[in-house]
N, C-alpha and C positions, 0 to 999 in steps of 0.2 A: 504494500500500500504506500506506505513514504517514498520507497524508491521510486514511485510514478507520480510523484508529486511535485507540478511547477515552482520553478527557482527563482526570485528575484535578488537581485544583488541593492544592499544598503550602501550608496557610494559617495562616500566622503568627499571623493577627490583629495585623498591624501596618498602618503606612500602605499599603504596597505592595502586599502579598498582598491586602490587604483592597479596595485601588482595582483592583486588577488582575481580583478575582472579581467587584465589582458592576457591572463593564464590559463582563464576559462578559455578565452577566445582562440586560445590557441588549443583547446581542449586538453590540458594538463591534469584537470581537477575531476574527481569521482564528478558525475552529475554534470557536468561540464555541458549537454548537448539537451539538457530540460534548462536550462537558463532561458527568462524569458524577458529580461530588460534588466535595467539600473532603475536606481530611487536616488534623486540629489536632492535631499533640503535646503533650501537655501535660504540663510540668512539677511542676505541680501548686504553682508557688511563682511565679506571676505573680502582678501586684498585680491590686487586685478590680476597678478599670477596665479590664484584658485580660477579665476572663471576662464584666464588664458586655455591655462591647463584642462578644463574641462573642454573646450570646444574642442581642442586638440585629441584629448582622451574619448568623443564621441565619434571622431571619424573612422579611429582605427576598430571599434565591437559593431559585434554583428548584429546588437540589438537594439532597443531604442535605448536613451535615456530622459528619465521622466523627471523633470525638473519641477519640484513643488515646492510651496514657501508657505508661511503662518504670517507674513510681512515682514516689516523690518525692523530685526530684533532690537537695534539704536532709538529708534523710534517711540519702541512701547516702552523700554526702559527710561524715556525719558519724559514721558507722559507724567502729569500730575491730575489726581483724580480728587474728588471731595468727597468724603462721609457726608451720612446724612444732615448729621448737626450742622454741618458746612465747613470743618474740619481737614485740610486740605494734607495730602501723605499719595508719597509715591511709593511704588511695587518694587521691590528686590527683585528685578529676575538674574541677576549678575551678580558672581560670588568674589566682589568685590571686596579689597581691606580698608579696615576704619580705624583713622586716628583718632580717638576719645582725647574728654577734655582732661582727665587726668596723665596725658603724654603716652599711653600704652596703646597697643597698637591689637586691635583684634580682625576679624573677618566674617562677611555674612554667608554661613555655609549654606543655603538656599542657592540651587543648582537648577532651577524650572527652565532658565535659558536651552537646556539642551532636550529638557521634556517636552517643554512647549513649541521649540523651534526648529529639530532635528526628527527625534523619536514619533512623535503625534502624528508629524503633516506626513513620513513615510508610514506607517501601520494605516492611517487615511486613504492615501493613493494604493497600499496592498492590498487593503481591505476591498478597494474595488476593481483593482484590474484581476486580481482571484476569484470577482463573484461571492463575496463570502457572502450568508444568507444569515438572517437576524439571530443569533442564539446556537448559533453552532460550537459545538461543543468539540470537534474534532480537528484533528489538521488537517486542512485543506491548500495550504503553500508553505515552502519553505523560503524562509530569509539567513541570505548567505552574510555574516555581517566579515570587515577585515579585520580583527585582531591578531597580531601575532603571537607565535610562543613564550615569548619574554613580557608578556601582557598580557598572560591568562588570566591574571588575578581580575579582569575587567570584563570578563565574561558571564553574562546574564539570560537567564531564560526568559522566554516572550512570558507576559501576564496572560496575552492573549491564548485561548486553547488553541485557536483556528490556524494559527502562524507556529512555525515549529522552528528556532534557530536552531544554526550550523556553523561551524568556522574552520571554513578551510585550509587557512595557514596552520593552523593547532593542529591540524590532524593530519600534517603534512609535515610538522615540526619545526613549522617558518617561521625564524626571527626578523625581526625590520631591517638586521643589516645584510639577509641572505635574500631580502625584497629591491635593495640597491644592484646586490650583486646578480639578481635574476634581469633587474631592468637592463644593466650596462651589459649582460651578456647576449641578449636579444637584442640589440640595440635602439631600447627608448632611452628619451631624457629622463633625468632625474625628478622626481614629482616635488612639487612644492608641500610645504606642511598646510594642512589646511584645517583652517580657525578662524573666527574673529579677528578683526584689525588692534582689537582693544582688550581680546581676551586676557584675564590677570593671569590665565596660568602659563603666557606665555615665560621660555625660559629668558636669559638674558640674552644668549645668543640671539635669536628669535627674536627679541625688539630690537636688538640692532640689528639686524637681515636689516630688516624694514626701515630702521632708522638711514642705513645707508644704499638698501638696493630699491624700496618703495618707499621713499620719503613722503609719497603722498598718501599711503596708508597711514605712516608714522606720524605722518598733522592729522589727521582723521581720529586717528588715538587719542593722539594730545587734545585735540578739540571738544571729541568728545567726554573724556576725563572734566576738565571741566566745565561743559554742560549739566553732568551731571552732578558735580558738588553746588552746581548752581541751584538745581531742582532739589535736591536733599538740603538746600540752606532752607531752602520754604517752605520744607515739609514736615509735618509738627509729629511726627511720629516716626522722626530720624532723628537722630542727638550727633552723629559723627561727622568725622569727612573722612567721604569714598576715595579710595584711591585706586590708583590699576596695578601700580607696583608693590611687591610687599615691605617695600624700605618709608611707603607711605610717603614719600615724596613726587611735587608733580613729574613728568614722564620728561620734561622736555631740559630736565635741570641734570638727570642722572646719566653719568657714568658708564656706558653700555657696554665699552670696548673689552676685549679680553685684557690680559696679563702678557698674552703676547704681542697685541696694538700697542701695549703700555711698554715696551720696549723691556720684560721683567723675562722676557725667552722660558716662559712657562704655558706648558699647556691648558687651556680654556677647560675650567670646571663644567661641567654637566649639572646644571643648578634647578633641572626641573622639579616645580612647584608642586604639583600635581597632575592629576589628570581628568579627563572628563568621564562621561560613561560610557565608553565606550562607543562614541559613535561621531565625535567633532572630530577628533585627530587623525583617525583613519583617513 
């Protein structure tokens, strides 16, 4: 029964989802030939080498890709809304850090940006190119997500019964750097990381890519960083200020360069923050 069950692939547009779908198309992966398109959510606030990368990444599969969006995640984030007493407070959907009035630095662990704007709008569009029918209780499509082996710990089963996840690098034994080494030996280009312009988890490296190879992602950042301590000043049910880095300093003052730009002939720490659910970074 599973094994006759149509594949859609959940597509980041990063290294993984990205090495993970040209592998199929080259039919490398069990299932490889029930694949029956991509799902890209799109936040509408990736930098222009994500969508580069995507028109690029559509011409080479043999199947469609379905580009669907929840709008623009900068947008709702920076939305202010009123309670009913007339009480005016904005929504966390970004798990931004806060400098408090007492100098201490905390963080809003509230992560809905990737429920609301990645996860949702694809189980949405699977939900109907599989036909699911109201109350189905079985699987009826499988969703191929890219995690690799070195990021099992971020693997998650659908809520839904009707979707059945799978992940084929894991069961393949693929880590992200045997995803570079499959791209360069096929000969694609390297995938860009793909995330938000503003995401906090980015690592340092990472803002400075952008600071110095998409500076106009990197103002997009900074702009919006503060926009939104603008809208958290006026909102009576926020007490901090948001920041996007975890040094809680604006974006545009900090230090990005390695230790080896700093002329220190030391290798660049690997300083990532965190990570998401599973489904931005791929």
């Amino acid at each position: 029964m599973i094994e006759s069950l149509p594949i859609y692939i959940s597509l980041g547009a990063g290294v993984q989802s990205s090495t993970m779908a040209l592998m199929a198309a080259k039919g490398e992966l069990p299932g490889s030939d029930r694949v029956q398109g991509c799902i890209f959510a799109d936040t509408q606030d990736e930098p222009k080498s994500v969508y580069d990368w995507l028109d690029w990444l559509e011409k080479k599969l043999p199947w469609p890709v379905h580009r669907v969006t929840a709008g623009r995640l900068s947008e709702k984030a920076l939305t202010m809304r009123v309670t009913k007493d007339g009480r005016l407070f904005s929504k966390s959907d970004i798990p931004v850090f806060t400098l408090n009035s007492d100098g201490s630095i905390g963080k809003i662990m509230n992560r809905s940006c990737t429920a609301d704007f990645k996860i949702k709008p694809i189980l949405k569009k699977l939900r109907e190119l599989a036909k699911v029918r109201r109350g189905e209780k079985q699987p009826v499509v499988i969703q191929w997500i890219g995690i690799s082996l070195d990021e099992q710990q971020r693997m998650k089963h659908s809520r839904d019964p009707w979707a059945l996840c799978q992940w084929p690098l894991i069961e393949k034994r693929i880590e992200r750097r045997h995803c570079f080494e499959w791209m360069a030996r096929n000969g694609f280009p390297e995938p860009p990381r793909s995330s938000c312009v503003f995401c906090p988890y980015h690592r340092n490296s990472e803002w400075r890519r952008l600071q110095v190879y998409e500076p106009e992602s990197f103002a997009a950042a900074v702009a919006f960083e503060k926009s939104l301590q603008a809208v958290k000043g006026m909102s009576q049910n926020f007490r901090s200020m948001p920041f996007l880095h975890k040094s809680c300093k604006p974006l545009e003052t900090i230090d990005f360069r390695s230790d080896v730009e700093r002329g220190q002939n030391l290798l660049p720490l690997d300083d990532w923050q965190d990570e998401c659910d599973g489904m931005c970074g791929n």
